[in-house]
C-alpha positions, -999 to +999 in steps of 0.1 A: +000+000+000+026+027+006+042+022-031+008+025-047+004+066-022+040+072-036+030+065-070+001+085-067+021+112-055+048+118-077+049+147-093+059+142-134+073+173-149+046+180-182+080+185-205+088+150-196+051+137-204+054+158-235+089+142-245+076+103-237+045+114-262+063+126-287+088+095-292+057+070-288+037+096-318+070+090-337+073+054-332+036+049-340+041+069-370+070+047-385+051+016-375+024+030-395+042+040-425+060+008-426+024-010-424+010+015-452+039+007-476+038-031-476+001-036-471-011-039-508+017-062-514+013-085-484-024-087-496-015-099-532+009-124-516-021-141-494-043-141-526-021-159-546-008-184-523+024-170-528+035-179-488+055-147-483+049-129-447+044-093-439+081-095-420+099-112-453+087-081-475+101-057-449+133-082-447+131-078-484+134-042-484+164-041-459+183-063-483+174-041-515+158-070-527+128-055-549+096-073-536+071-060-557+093-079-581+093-110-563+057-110-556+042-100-594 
């Protein structure tokens, strides 16, 4: 019980709140650009069968490997 009253009292500076939320926005945002750039591609490859996963075409990418190539 007394770690859970000084928890509740600490006192977080807002610029430090403001710092943690802007590296998770930027994360998020990465995550989400990554997501929005393989998406289409990853949706061909379940259509046809082709047996290639979402992390292979980011793999793919990191190895300048071409996977729209490799997919089509």
């Amino acid at each position: 019980m007394p770690h859970t009253l000084m928890l509740a009292q600490a006192d977080l500076n807002p610029a430090v709140i403001f710092g943690i939320a802007a590296v998770l926005f930027v994360v998020v945002l990465i995550f989400f650009a990554i997501f929005a750039r393989f998406i289409s591609l990853w949706i061909q490859c379940k259509m046809t069968g082709a047996g290639i996963s979402f992390p292979h075409l980011v793999m793919m990418t990191i190895r300048k490997v071409n996977p729209s190539v490799i997919v089509r």
